[in-house]
Each structure stands twice: as C-alpha cells, then as structure tokens.
VEXTORGU-701933 format. One line per 4 residues: their letters; for each residue x, y, z of C-alpha. Coordinates in Angstrom, 2 decimals. Example, Ala and Ser with C-alpha at 12.3 -4.5 7.8 and 13.67 -1.06 7.14 Angstrom:
as	12.30:-4.50:7.80  13.67:-1.06:7.14
This chain:
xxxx	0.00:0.00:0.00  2.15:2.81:-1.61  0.16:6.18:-1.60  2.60:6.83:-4.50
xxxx	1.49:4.48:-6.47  -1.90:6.12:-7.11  0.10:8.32:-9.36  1.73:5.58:-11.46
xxxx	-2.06:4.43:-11.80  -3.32:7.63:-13.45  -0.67:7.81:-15.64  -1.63:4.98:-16.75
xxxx	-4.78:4.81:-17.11  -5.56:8.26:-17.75  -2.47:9.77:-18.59  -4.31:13.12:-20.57
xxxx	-6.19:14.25:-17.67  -5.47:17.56:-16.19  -3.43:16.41:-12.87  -2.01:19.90:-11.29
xxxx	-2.10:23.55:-11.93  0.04:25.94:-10.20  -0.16:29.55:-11.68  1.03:28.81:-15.04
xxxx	2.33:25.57:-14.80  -0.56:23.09:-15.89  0.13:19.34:-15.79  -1.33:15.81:-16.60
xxxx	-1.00:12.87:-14.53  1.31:11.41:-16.95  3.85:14.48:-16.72  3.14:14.95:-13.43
xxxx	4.29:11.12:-12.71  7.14:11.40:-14.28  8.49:14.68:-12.68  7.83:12.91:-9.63
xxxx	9.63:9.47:-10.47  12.54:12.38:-11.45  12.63:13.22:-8.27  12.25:9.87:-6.55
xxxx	14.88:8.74:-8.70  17.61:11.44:-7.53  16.77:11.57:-3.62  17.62:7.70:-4.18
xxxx	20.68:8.91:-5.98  21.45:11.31:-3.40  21.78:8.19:-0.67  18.04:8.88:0.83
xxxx	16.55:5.24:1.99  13.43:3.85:3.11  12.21:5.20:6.62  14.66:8.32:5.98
xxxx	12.92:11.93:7.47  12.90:14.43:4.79  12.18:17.93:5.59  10.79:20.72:3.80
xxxx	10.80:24.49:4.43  8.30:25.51:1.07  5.36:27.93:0.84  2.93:26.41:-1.50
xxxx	4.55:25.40:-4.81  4.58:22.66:-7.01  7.62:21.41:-5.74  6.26:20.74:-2.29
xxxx	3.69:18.45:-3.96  6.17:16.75:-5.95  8.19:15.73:-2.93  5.18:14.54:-1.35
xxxx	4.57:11.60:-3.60  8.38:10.71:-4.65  9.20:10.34:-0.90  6.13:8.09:-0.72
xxxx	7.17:6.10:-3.59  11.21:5.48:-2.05  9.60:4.70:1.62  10.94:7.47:2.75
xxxx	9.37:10.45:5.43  8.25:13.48:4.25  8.60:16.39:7.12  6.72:19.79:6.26
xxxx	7.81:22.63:8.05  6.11:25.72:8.34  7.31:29.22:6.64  6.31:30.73:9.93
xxxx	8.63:29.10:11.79  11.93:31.20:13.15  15.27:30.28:13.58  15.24:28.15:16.73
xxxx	12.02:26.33:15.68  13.45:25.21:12.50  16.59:24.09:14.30  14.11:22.42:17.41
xxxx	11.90:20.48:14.39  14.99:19.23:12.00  16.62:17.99:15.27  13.28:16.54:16.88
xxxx	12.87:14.34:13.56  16.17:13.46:12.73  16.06:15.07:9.15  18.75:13.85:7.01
xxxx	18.16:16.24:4.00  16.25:19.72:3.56  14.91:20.97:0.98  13.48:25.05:1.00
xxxx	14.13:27.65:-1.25  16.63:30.88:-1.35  14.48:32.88:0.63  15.09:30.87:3.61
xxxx	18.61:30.10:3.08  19.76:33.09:5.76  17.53:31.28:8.08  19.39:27.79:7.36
xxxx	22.81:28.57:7.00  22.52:30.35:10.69  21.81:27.12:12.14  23.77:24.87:9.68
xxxx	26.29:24.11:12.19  23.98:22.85:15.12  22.09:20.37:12.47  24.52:17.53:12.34
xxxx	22.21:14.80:10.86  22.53:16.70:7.77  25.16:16.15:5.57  26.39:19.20:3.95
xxxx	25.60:18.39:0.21  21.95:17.52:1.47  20.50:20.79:1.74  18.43:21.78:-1.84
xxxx	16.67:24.86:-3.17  13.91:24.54:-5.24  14.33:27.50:-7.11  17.26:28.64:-9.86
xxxx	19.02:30.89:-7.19  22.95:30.06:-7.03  23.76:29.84:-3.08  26.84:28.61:-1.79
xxxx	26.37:25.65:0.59  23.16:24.29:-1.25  22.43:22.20:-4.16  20.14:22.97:-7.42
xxxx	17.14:21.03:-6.77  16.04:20.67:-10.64  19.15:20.50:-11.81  19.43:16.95:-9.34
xxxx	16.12:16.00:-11.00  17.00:16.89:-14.26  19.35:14.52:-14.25  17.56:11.33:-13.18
xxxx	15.49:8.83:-15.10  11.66:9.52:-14.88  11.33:5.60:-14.86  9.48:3.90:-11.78
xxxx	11.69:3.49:-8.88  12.45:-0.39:-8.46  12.76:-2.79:-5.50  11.45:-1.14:-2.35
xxxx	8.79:-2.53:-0.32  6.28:-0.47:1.29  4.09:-1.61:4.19  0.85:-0.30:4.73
xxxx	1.70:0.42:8.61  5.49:1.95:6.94  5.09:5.87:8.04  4.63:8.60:5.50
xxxx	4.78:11.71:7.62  5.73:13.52:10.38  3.29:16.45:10.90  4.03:18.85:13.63
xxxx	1.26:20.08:15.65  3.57:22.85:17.15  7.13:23.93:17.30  7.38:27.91:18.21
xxxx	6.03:26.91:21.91  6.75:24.12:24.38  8.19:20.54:23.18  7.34:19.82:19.36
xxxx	4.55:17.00:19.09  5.39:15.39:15.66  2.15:13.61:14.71  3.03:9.85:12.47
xxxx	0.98:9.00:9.78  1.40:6.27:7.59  0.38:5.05:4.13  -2.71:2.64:5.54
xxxx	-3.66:6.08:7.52  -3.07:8.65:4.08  -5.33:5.49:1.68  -7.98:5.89:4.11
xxxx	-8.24:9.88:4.02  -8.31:8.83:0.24  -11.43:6.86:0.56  -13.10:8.42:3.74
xxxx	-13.54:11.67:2.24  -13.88:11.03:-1.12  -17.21:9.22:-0.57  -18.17:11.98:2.02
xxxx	-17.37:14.39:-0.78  -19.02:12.71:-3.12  -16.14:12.98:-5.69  -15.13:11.67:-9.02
xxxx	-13.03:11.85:-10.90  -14.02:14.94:-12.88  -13.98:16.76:-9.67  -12.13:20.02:-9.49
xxxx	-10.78:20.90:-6.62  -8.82:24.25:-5.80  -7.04:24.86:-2.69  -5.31:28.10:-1.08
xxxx	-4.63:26.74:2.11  -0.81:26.04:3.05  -0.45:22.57:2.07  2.06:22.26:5.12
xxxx	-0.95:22.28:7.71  -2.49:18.62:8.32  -6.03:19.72:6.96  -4.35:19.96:3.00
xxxx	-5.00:16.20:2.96  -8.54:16.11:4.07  -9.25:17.26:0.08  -6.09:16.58:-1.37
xxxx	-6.02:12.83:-0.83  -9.43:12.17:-1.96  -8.60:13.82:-4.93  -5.72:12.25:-5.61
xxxx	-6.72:9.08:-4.93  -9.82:9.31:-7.33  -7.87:11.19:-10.00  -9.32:14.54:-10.87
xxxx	-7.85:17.92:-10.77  -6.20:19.55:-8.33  -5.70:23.39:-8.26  -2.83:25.05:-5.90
xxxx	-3.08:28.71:-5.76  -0.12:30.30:-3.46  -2.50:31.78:-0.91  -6.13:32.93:-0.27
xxxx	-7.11:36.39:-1.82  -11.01:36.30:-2.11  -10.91:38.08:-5.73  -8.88:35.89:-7.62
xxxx	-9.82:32.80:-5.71  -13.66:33.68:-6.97  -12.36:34.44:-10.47  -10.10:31.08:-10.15
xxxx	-13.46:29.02:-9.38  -15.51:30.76:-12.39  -12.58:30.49:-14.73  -11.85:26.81:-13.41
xxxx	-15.31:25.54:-13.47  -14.40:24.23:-9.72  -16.49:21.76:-8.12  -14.92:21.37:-4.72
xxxx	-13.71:23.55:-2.11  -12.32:23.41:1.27  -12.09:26.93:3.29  -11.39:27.87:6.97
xxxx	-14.26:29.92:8.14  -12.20:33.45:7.90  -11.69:32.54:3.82  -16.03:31.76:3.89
xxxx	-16.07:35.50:5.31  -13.96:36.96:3.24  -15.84:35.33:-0.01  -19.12:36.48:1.32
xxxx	-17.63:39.90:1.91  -15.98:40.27:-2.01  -17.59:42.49:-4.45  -17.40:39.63:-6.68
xxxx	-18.90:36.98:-4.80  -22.14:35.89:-6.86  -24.49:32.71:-7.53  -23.60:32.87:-11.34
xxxx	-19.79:33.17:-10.74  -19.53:30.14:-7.89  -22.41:27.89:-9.83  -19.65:25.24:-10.29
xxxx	-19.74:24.57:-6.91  -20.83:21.17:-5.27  -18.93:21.31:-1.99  -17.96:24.20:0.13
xxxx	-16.21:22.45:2.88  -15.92:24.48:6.11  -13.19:23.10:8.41  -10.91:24.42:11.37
xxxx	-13.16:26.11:13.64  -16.69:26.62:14.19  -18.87:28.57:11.73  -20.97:30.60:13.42
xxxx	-25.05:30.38:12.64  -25.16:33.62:10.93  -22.54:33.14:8.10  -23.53:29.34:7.73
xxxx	-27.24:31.03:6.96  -25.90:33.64:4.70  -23.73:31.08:2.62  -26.55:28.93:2.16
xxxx	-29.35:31.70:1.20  -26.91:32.61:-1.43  -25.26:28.90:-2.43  -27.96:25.71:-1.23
xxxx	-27.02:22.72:-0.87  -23.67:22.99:-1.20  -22.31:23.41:2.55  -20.26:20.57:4.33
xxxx	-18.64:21.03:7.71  -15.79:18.93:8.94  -14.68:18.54:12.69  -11.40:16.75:13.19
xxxx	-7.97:16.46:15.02  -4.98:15.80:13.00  -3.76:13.21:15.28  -6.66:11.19:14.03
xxxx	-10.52:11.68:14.24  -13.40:13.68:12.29  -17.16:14.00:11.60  -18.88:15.46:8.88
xxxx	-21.87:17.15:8.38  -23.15:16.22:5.59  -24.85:18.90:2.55  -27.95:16.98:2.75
xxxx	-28.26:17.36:6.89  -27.66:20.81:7.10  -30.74:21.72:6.75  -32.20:19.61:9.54
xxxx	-28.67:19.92:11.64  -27.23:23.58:11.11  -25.38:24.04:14.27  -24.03:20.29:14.15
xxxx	-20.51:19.40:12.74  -21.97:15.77:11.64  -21.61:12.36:12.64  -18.43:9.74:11.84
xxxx	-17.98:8.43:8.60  -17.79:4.44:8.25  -15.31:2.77:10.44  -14.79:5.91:12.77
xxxx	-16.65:5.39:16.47  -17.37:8.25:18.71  -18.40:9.09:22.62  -18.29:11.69:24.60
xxxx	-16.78:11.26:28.29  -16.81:12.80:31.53  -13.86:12.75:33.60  -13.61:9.37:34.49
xxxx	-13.90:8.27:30.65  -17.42:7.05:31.38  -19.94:7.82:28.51  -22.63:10.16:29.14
xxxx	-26.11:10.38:27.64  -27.34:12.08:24.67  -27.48:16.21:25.12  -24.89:15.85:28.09
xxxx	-21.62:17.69:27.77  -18.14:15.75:27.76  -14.91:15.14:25.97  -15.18:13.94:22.52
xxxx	-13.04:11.04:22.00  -12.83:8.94:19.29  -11.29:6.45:17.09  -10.83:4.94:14.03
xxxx	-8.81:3.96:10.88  -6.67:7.49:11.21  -6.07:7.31:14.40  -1.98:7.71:14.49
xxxx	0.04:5.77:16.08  2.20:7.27:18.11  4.00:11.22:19.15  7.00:11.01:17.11
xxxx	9.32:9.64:20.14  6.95:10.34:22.87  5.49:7.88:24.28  4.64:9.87:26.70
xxxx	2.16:12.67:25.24  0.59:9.23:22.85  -0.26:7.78:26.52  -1.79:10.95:27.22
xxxx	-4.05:11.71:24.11  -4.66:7.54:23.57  -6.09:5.94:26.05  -7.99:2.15:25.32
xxxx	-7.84:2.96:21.72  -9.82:6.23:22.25  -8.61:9.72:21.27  -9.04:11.97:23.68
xxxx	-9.65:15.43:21.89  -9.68:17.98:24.66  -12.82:19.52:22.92  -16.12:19.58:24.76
xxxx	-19.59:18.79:22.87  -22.63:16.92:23.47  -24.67:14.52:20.95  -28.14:14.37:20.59
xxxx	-30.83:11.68:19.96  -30.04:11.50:16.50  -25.86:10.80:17.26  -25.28:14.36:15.49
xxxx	-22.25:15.89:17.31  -22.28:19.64:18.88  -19.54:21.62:19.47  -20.07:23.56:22.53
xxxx	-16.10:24.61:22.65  -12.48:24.17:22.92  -11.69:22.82:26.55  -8.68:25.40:26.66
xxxx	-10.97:27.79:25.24  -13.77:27.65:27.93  -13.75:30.31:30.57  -14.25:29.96:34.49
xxxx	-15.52:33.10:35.64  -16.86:33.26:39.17  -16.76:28.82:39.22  -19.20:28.76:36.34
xxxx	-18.07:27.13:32.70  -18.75:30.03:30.16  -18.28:29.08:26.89  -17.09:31.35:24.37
xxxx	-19.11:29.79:21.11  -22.17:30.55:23.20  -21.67:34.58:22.83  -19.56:34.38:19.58
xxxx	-23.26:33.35:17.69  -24.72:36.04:19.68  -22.04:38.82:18.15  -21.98:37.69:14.84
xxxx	-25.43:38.82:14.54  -25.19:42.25:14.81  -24.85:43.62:11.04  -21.88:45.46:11.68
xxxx	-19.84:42.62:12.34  -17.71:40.99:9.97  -15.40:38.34:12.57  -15.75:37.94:16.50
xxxx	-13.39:35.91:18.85  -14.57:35.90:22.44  -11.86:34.38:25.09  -11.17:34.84:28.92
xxxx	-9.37:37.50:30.16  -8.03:38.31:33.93  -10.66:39.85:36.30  -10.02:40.72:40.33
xxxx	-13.48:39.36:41.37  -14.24:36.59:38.78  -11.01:35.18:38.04  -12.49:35.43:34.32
xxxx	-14.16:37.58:32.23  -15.38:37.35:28.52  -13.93:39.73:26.49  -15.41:40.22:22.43
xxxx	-12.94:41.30:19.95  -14.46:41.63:16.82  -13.42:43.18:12.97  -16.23:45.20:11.93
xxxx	-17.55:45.50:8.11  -17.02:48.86:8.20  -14.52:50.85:10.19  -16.15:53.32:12.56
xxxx	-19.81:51.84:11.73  -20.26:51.16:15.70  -18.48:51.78:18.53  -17.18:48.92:21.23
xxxx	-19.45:50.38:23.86  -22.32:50.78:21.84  -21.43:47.17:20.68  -20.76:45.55:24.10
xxxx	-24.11:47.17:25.11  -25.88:45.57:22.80  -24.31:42.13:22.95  -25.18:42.31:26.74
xxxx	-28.86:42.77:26.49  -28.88:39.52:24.44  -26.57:37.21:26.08  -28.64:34.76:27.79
xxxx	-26.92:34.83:31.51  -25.18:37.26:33.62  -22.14:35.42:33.67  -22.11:35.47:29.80
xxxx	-21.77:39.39:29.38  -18.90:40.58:27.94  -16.48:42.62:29.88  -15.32:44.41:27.29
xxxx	-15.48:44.95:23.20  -12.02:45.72:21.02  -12.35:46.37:17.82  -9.39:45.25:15.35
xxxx	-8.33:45.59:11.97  -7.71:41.70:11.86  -6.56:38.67:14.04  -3.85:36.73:14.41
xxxx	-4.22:33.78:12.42  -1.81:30.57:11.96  -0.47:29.16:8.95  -3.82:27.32:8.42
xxxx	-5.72:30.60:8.71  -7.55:30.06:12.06  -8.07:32.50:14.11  -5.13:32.57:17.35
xxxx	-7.13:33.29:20.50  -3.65:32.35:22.08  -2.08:35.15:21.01  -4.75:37.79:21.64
xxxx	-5.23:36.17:25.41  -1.53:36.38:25.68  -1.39:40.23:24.56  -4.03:41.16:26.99
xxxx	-2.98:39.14:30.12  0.37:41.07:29.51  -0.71:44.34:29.92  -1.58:45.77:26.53
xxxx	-5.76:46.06:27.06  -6.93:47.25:24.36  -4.11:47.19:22.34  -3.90:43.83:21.20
C-alpha cells in the first residue's frame, strides 16, 4: 500500500487528464508522474533510503507536492515545516525528527545557513533549493532531478503500517509533538472523504490553504486518490480565488471559516460566478449560525462542515443534513466510532456535555518519540480530543467549545461559542473571537474582539451594550469589546485566541 502508487495508476490509465495547476504551470498525470519518479529517482541517488525523514521548508509550490509523492514512492518520510517558523524552531523540528536532507528555497537560506552548524544529521551536500538561485552551501534542486530517469523506482517494499509523515502540531512553543501517519492512515483519508465528498473523478478541486498544515489532505487525498484535478493557488485572496473558481469551473472547495467570510464579503462573490460549486467544505473552527445562513441563502445545498484532530478523528456534516442539523458538525464516517466522556472516561447520555473522543482507521500511532504525550491523548484505543460537545438523539455531534478555550468566571463554565453566535449577529460585524481574560473578582471575564464590516460603523461600547442585552446569563456578558483591523491567524488561517489572550494578560488592554 504505496500512496505513491496512485500516481503511477493515473498515468496509466488516464495519462491526458489535467493532474495539477500551479499559476502557469498546468500538468497531466502522466507528466506529473514522471516529474515525480525524477525526483524519486535522484533523492535515491542522493543516498536517501526507506524510513529516511525528509524535511521541507516551502510555501505552497509545485515542488512541495512533488516531494510529497516521490518520498512516498522510495519509503521514505516526508517532514513539512512551516514558513512561519523562526530560527530556533526550525533548528528544534529538523533535530526533533532526525532530518537527514532539507529541501526550502533561497528565501530561507539566511535562516538555514545560521543554524547549519547545530544540524549535524545533515550532511552538507543535502540541503536543496527549489528555485534557480545560485547559493553557496546548497544544491540545485532541478538540476538533481534533471538529471535522473523519470522511470518507476524499483525494489522497495512499502508496508501499509510503513510511516509517511511527520506532521508537527507545534514547534514555536513548548516541546514539538510530531504527529506519524502512515500510508494505511493517508489510503484511508483517500477513501473516507472522497465518498463523504461525493467525488469523481471529474472533480475540481482548488485549494489556497498552506499545504504544510495537516487539513491539506482532508481534500487533497481524496482527490488524488480518485484522479481529478487539483488546483494550488499560493495563498487565499477572495478576488482571484472567486475568479479562479468561475474560470476553473471548480467543483470542490475546502475553506477555513475566515476565507467563507472573506468570499461572502468580495464584491465579486455571486451565484452565477460560484455555480460550479458542489462542496464548500468548512473546516478548522466553528462557523458561526449567521454566516452558515448567509452562505446557504446565497449557495444551497452545497455546505459541508468537517470537525477533526490531526492526530486522528473527524465528523462530517453532511450537505444533505444541514438543513435539519445547522449548528451540528456531523456524525463519523464508516469505520470511525465516537463518545463523549466525563472525567472518568465514562460515557454520558445524549445532550450531556463531555470530551469527545474517538477512534478509528486514522487514528496515528504514536507522538514522534513520545510515548509519553501518545499515553496521554490515547487511552484504550480512544482519542481523547480535549474539545467539549454533546450529541443528541439523532448521534449528530455539537460543538459547545475548545476545553482550553472555555472560561471559568466566578466557578461557572462560560463558553465562548455561546456569545460568539450572539455577536456575529449584529450587522456590523464581519469576525468575532470571544476568550477569557483576567478579572479581580471573577477570576475570568469574557472579552469580544471583533473586525467590523465597516470601520467606525459602531463603537465597542455601543457594541458591548448591545451584545449584553442579548446574552442569555449574567455570567455570559462581555467585559469588554475591542475592535481590530484583523486577528492573528496561523499558517492554516484560524483565528489565534492564544495570542490575543496572551497580549491582553500582559498588559496591553486594548491594544492587542
């Protein structure tokens, strides 16, 4: 069970079919199959073996892809790093997974050659750039591939429980937690989603999320493995990705609910230009009631929402439940369990509130060397998620919200989702993030920060008036309102309440 291999499948099969495009690079599976065996070919060249870490340090390019799949088809383990990361995380991840090569581009290669002498697993002449740029110290990635046979690589055994990646959850805070997952894990995101997606292989798919974050395989396997098109843009502008969708004739889409915002918010966001569309996938956080409405007045029966940990459990709510399920993020597909715990790990009842845990066929196996952290998040085969939510009669799962998100205030569980759907209704309101900030009598308070559609269309204390008069408790009013021009947002594009918490627990209220 080579993922790999679905590659050297559509190029057979259907070699003509449009495989990639990348700005103005457009590919079929059969080039695309062969640029990858290129590569394949010369890592193998270069010394790389099976089960060897190989590390990245790419924005989105087709390059990045193309090392996905040849490291799949020599065995070896691809290792995406983020183009966030600074110098000591880069040094803490490349040590934590014992890379043996890197491969980034000239942009970064400051960054690298700072830390070049503390990375000792890599050899000197293993460090490649992926674009033409002459840099001392690092070797011409297509001039490697260039020279190698675009012929199959021969005579190495894959195992479907043989790992694939090393995804890291973190890595600029605390201890890195380098999530496995191998090729049995990557086939069945392949199949999982693309029945829940209801894909074929005349599916379109475009995608502007970085492609280092976990959540780029929750559409790109599926549409990989059923051999349709898959679109790459280098990052999320709401204009062009609306003109890419009309211009594509895309089908599928997968968008974090800031990009769903920021669509509905374009002056070029229309039924006529998005009538492509058969799947607008909301993942990554909850989207709140109003915009879920507003997406689905505009574009019915189209909305999916996906709830999921990268370490190895989701549900989906399906297009066709919406309607009687809006505020649900689904059920498990096939093969995936779910219950929700209290405390103890005893399952409660329908409509009571717990852990979600869950398992299933991607659960990972393991913390990359850390058996310690797997013990904690695996226990009896069950993930434990660290989210809160509640079922009801029908097995539909509800969010209610991030256990590190919930605030305490005064010994009562406030729960910031609770007031966020209560913000995002007034109609000046474009994006609201509610966490806990420090208070002398409470402990906690809620505190709203919100980006408005218009700048100076409300104030915050005309705004935190009005949210309090509709919260439905005391405990739930907000303390306070700031008004931003945007939020901090990771790699993946969801929102950081982290960082904002952080900010204000330092000192800097209202200045965040």
């Amino acid at each position: 069970m080579n993922i790999g291999s679905l590659f050297s499948r559509h190029a057979r099969y259907r070699p003509n079919h449009l495989a990639v495009v990348f700005e103005d690079q457009r590919l079929t599976w059969l080039e695309f199959n062969q640029s990858i065996n290129r590569l394949a070919n010369a890592l193998s060249g270069m010394g790389i073996q099976k089960g060897d870490k190989v590390a990245t340090l790419l924005p989105n390019c087709l390059e990045l892809l193309e090392v996905y799949w040849a490291v799949a088809k020599i065995g070896a383990v691809v290792v995406p790093m983020s183009t966030l990361l600074l110098e000591k995380a880069m040094q803490s991840l490349l040590q934590d997974s014992d890379s043996v090569l890197l491969i980034t581009n000239s942009s970064f290669a400051d960054q690298i050659n700072a830390i070049k002498s503390e990375i000792t697993a890599i050899a000197e002449d293993r460090y490649l750039l992926s674009d033409s740029s002459d840099i001392t110290g690092f070797q011409d990635y297509h001039a490697l591939k260039a020279a190698a046979s675009d012929r199959e690589p021969e005579g190495i055994v894959i195992h479907p429980d043989d790992p694939f990646n090393i995804m890291y959850s973190s890595g600029t805070t605390g201890l890195p937690k380098g999530i496995i997952h191998t090729h049995r894990i990557r086939a069945a995101y392949a199949t999982t989603f693309a029945a829940s997606y209801r894909m074929t292989p005349e599916t379109v798919n475009l995608h502007a999320g970085a492609i280092v974050f976990n959540g780029a395989f929750v559409d790109l396997m599926p549409t990989v493995f059923v051999g349709a098109t898959y679109i790459l843009l280098s990052q999320f502008e709401p204009n062009s990705y609306i003109e890419t969708i009309e211009r594509e004739k895309v089908t599928h889409i997968m968008v974090v609910p800031a990009q769903i915002i920021a669509m509905l918010n374009s002056p070029n966001f229309s039924h006529d230009a998005l009538k492509s569309l058969e799947m607008i996938l909301s993942l990554g956080a909850p989207l709140h009631r109003e915009h879920k409405e507003e997406l689905n007045k505009k574009l019915p029966g189209r909305f999916y929402e996906l709830y999921g940990l990268t370490e190895g459990f989701v549900t989906v709510l399906d297009k066709n439940d919406y309607a009687a399920k809006p505020d649900s993020v689904g059920v498990p597909p096939p093969f995936f369990e779910m219950k929700i715990a209290d405390q103890n790990g005893k399952e409660v009842p329908a409509g009571e509130v717990g852990e979600i845990c869950g398992r299933g066929p991607i659960l990972m196996p393991e913390y990359y060397k850390r058996p310690d952290l797997t013990a904690e998040a695996i226990k009896d085969g069950w993930l434990h998620s660290g989210d809160m939510g509640y079922v009801d009669e029908d097995g539909f799962l509800y969010l209610v919200d991030r256990k590190k998100d919930m605030i305490i205030s005064g010994g009562v569980n406030v729960y910031p989702r609770d007031i966020e759907e209560i913000v995002a209704q007034h109609p000046a309101v474009q994006e609201v993030a509610v966490f806990g900030v420090p208070h002398e009598k409470w402990g906690e308070t809620p505190l709203a920060a919100v980006i408005l559609q218009q700048t100076g269309s409300v104030t915050a204390e005309v705004l935190r008036n009005w949210i309090n008069e509709r919260v439905g408790a005391k405990f739930q009013r907000v303390h306070d309102v700031v008004i931003l021009k945007d939020f901090p947002r990771s790699v993946a594009g969801k929102t950081l309440k982290r960082v904002m918490r952080e900010s204000y627990w330092e000192g800097q209220e209202k200045k965040l």
